[in-house]
C-alpha positions in Angstrom: -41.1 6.2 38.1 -43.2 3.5 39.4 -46.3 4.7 37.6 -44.4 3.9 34.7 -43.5 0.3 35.7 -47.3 0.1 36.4 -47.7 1.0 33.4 -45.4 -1.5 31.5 -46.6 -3.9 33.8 -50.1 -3.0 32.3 -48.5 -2.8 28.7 -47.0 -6.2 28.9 -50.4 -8.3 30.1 -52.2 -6.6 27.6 -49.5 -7.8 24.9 -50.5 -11.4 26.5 -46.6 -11.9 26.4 -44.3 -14.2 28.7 -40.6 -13.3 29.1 -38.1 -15.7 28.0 -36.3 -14.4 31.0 -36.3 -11.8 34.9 -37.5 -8.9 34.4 -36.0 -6.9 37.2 -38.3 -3.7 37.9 -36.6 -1.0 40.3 -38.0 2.0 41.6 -35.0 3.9 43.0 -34.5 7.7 44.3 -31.7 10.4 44.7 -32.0 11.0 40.9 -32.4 14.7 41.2 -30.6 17.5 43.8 -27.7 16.2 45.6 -28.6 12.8 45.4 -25.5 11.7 43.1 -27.4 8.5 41.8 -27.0 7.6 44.8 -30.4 5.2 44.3 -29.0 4.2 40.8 -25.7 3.1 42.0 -27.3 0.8 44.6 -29.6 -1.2 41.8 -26.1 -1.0 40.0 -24.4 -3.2 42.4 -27.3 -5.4 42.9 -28.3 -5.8 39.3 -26.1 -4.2 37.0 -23.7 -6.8 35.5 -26.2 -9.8 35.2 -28.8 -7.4 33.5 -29.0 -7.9 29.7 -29.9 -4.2 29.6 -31.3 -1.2 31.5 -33.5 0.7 30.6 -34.5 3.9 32.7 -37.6 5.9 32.5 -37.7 9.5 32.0 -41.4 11.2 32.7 -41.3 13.6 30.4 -39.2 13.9 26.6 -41.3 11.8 24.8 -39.6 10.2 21.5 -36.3 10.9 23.0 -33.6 7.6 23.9 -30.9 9.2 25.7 -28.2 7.2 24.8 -24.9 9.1 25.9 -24.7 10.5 29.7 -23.4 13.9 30.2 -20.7 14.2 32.7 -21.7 16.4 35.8 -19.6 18.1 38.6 -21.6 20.1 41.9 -19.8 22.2 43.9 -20.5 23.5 47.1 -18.5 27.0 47.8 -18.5 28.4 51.4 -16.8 32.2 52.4 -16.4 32.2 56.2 -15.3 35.3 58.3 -15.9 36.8 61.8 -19.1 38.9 61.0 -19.9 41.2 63.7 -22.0 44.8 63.6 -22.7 46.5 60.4 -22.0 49.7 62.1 -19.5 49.2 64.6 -17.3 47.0 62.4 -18.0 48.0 59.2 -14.5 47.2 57.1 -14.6 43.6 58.6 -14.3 40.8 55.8 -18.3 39.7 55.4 -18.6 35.9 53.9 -21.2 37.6 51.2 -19.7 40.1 50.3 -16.2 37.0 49.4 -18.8 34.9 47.8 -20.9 37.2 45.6 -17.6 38.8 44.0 -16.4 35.0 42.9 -19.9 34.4 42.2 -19.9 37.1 39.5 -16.9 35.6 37.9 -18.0 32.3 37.6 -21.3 33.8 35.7 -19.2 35.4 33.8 -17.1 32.0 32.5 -17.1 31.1 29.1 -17.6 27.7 27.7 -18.1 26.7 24.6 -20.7 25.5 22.2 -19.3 22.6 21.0 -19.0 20.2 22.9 -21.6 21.8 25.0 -21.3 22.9 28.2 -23.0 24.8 30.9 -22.9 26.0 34.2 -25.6 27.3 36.7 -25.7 28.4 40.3 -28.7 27.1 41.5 -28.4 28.3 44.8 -26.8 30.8 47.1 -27.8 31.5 50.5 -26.1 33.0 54.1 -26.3 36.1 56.2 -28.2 36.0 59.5 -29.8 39.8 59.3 -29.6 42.9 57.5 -28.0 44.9 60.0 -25.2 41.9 60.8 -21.4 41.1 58.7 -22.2 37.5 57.3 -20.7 35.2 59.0 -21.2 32.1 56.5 -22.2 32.4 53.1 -22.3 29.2 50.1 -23.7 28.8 47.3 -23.8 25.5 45.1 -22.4 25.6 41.3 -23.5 22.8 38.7 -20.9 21.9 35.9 -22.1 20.0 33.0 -20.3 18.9 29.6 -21.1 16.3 26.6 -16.6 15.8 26.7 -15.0 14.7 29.7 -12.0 16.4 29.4 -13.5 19.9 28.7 -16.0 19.2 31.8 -12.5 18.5 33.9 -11.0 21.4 32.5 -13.7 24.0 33.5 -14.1 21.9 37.3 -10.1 22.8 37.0 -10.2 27.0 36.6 -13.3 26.8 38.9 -11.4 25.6 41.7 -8.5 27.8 40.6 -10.6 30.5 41.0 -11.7 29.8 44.6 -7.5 29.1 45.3 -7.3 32.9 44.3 -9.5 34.1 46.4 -9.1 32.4 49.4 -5.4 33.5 48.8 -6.6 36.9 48.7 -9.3 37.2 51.3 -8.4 38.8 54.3 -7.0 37.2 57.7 -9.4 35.3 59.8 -11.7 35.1 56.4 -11.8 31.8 54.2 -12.8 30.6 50.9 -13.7 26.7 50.1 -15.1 24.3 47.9 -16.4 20.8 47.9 -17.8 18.5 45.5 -20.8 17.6 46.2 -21.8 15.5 43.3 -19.9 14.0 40.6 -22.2 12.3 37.9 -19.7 9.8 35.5 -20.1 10.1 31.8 -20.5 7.5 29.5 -21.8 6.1 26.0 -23.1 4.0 23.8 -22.8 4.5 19.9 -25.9 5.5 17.6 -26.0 2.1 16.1 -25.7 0.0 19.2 -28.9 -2.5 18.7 -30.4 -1.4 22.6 -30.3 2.3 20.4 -31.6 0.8 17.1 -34.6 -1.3 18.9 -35.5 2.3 21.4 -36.0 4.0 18.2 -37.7 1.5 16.2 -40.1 0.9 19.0 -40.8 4.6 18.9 -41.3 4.8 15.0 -43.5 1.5 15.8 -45.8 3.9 18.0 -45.8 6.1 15.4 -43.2 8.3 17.4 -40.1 10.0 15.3 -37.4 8.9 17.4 -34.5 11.6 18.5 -31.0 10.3 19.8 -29.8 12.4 22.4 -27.3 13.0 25.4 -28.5 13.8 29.0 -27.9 13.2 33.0 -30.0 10.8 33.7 -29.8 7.6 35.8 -28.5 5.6 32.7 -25.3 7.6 33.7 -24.2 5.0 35.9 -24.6 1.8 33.6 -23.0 3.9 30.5 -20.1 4.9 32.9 -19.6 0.7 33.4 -19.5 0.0 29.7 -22.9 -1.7 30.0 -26.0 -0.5 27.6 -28.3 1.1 28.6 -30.8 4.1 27.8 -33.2 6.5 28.7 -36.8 6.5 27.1 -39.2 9.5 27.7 -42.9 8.3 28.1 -44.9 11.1 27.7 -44.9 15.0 27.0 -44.3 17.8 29.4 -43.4 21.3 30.5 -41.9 23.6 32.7 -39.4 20.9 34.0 -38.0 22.1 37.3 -40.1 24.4 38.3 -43.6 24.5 40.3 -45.1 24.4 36.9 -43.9 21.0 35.7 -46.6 18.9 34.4 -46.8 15.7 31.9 -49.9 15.1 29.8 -52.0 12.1 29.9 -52.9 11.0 26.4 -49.6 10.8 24.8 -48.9 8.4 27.4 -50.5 4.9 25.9 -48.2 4.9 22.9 -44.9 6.0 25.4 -46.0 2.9 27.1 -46.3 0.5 23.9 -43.0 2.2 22.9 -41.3 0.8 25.9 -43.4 -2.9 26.1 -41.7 -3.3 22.3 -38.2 -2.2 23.9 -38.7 -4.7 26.8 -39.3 -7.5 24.4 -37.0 -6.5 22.2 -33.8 -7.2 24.2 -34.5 -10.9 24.2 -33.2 -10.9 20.3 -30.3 -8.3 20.6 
C-alpha cells in the first residue's frame, strides 16, 4: 500500500508532470480479516464524493483492473452448552460436537457456477481440553457471490440452517450467528472510460489488460455509484498464506501503468 504511493509518487516526478488538480494519496487499513473496509469507508466519507476517481492498489494481479466488487457476507457461528466431565457426564450436549455437525452441512452446500459463488470456513476453534464437554465452540463462515441476490439467497438458508439447529439442540445448549462483515457490491460497466484508460495504460506498458470482478477496497466507492477500480502492480504467489510473495521487476511497468491512469482521469 504505501510502497505503491511511493512508488507513483516516484513514477509521477520522473514523468516531470504537474497535476491540473489534488491528488489525494491514502494509505488506509482493515482491508483484510474482519476489518469490513472499515479503513476504506473512512477515506470514503472524507474523500469520496469530491474525488474525480479512486483508484486502489492491489499488490499482487498484475494486468488485472477490477472493475465490479463482489458482494461478501462473514458470519460468526457460536454452539454454547454446559460442558462438564468427559466421563462423568458423558451424554451432555458439547458446543463441538453442535458446531461440527452444522459445519459439515454448510461444506456440503451447493452454489453454483454461474454467477459464481463460494463459501469457505476459515476458521473454527473452542474446547478447553481433551478430557472436558466443550463449553463454547464458533467458527467463522465467508460468503461470496458476483449477484447480489444469489449472495442474499445462500446468507438466507445459512442462517436457516443455524434456526434448525438451535431448534433442535438440546435444553440448556444454543446455536447462533452473527455477521461479522458485510462487504457491499457494486459496478461499473466494461466500457466506462476510468475501465477503458486502466486498460489502455496497461497495454501502454506493454501489459494485456484483463477486466475482472473481486473484493477489494474499490467495493465501497462501486457500492456509492462512483468509479472506481482496482489495478494490480506487480506479480505474485501464494496469496494468503505464509508463502505470499510479489516479485520486483515486473514492478516498474505496474507503476508506469498506474502514473498513465493517474493522468489520465484529468481528460475522462
Amino acid at each position: 500500500g504505501v510502497a505503491g504511493l511511493l512508488g507513483l509518487v516516484w513514477a509521477l516526478h520522473e514523468a516531470r508532470w504537474e497535476p491540473p488538480g489534488d491528488i489525494w494519496l491514502a494509505a488506509n487499513g482493515s482491508e483484510e480479516g474482519l476489518g469490513d473496509l472499515a479503513g476504506m469507508k473512512a477515506v470514503m466519507r472524507k474523500f469520496g464524493h469530491r474525488a474525480r476517481a479512486t483508484l486502489v492498489l492491489e499488490g499482487m494481479a498484475l494486468g488485472y483492473v477490477y472493475h465490479r466488487g463482489l458482494g461478501v457476507r462473514r458470519y460468526e457461528i457460536a454452539a454454547r452448552a454446559e460442558g462438564g466431565h468427559s466421563w462423568l457426564r458423558f451424554g451432555q450436549p458439547s458446543a463441538i460436537h453442535l458446531l461440527v455437525k452444522l459445519a459439515a452441512q454448510l461444506a456440503d452446500l451447493r452454489v453454483p457456477l454461474h454467477p459464481r459463488t463460494t463459501f469457505n470456513i476459515g476458521v473454527i476453534e473452542g474446547g478447553l481440553s481433551v478430557n472436558t464437554i466443550a463449553a463454547h465452540a464458533s467458527l467463522q463462515l465467508d460468503l461470496r457471490s458476483e449477484d447480489p441476490a444469489t449472495l442474499a439467497e445462500l446468507a438466507d438458508h445459512v442462517e436457516g440452517l443455524v434456526r434448525s439447529h438451535a431448534a433442535q439442540a438440546a435444553p440448556g445448549a444454543e446455536v447462533t450467528a452473527r455477521i461479522i462483515g458485510d462487504r457491499p457490491a457494486g459496478g461499473i460497466p466494461a466500457d466506462h472510460p476510468l475501465v477503458a484508460l486502466a486498460a489502455r495504460a496497461l497495454r501502454e506498458a506493454g501489459i494485456t489488460p484483463t477486466l475482472e470482478a473481486g473484493s477489494t477496497d474499490a467495493n465501497v466507492p462501486l457500492a456509492a455509484g462512483l468509479p472506481a477500480v482496482c489495478i494490480g502492480l506487480t506479480r505474485g504467489g501464494g496469496a494468503h498464506t505464509p508463502a505470499e510473495y510479489i516479485e520486483t521487476e515486473p514492478l516498474a511497468a505496474g507503476l508506469r501503468a498506474l502514473a498513465a491512469t493517474v493522468r489520465g482521469v484529468w481528460e475522462i
